[in-house]
C-alpha positions as CSV (number, residue, x, y, z in Angstrom):
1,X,-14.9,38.1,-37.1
2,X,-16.6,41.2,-38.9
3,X,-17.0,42.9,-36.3
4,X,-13.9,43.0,-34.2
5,X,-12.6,46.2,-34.9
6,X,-15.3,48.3,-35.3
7,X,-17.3,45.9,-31.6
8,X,-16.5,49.1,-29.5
9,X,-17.8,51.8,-31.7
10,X,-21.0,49.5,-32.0
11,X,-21.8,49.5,-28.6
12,X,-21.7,53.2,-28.3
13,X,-24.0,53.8,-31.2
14,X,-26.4,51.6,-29.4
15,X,-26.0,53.2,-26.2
16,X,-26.4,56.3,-27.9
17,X,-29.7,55.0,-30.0
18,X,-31.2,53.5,-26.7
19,X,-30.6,56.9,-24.8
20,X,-31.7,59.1,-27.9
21,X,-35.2,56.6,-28.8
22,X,-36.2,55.1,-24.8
23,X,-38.4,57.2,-22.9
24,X,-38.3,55.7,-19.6
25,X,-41.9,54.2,-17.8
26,X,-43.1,54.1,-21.7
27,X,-40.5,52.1,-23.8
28,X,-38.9,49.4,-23.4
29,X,-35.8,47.7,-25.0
30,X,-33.9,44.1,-24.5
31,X,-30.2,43.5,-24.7
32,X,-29.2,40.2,-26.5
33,X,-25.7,38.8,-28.0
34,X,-25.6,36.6,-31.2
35,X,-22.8,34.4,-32.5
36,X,-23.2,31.1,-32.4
37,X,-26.1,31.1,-30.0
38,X,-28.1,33.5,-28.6
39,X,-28.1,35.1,-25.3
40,X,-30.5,37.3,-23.5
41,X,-28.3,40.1,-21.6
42,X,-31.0,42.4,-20.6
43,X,-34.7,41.2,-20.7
44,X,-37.2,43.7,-21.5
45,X,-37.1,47.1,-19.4
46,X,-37.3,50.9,-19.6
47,X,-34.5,51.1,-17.6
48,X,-31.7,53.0,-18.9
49,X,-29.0,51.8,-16.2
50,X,-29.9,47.9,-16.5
51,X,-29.7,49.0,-21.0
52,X,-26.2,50.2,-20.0
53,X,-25.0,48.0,-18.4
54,X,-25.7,44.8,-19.9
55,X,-24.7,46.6,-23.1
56,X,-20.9,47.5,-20.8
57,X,-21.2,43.7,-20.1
58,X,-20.8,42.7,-23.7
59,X,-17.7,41.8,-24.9
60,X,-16.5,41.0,-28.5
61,X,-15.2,36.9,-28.9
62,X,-13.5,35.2,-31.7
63,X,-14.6,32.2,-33.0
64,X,-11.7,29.4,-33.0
65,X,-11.6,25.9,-34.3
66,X,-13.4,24.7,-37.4
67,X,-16.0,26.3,-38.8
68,X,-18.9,24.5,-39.5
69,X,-21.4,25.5,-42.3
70,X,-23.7,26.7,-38.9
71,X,-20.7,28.2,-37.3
72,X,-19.9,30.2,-40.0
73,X,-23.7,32.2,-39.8
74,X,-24.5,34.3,-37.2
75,X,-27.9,33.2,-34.7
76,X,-29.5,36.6,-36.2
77,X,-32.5,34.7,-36.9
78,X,-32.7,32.8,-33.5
79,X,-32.2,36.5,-32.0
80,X,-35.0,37.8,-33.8
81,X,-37.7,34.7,-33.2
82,X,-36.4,34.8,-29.2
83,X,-37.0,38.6,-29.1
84,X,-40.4,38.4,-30.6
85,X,-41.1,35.6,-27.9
86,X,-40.3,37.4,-24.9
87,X,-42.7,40.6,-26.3
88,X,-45.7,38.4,-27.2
């Protein structure tokens, strides 16, 4: 729920950061989502137009029903652990 207002804004910066930062055939970057789970949009690429996309493909969900003490967390640390997976 933090981040429903300011979800759009978000996704620019980043598609500003990836396009500022990737230089493409010698960086690469992956796309993933994090709420409850974790979700790979975009697997590892130097492609700006696959970033871009998955990154258009996101969009912002609310939570409903009871929260549970794992519910109310975000997967940050799942995201982190599966990102360092796919790159190793």
């Amino acid at each position: 729920g933090s981040q429903e207002y300011t979800f759009p804004q978000e996704k620019m910066a980043a598609s500003q950061f990836l396009r500022s930062v990737i230089r493409p055939g010698r960086d690469s970057a992956a796309i993933l989502t994090f709420q409850d789970d974790v979700e790979l949009a975009q697997g590892l690429t130097s492609k700006m137009d696959s970033l871009s996309r998955a990154l258009d493909s996101i969009q912002y969900s609310r939570r409903f029903g009871n929260a549970t003490t794992r519910r109310q967390a975000t997967a940050l640390y799942d995201a982190i652990y599966i990102t360092a997976d796919e790159v190793g």
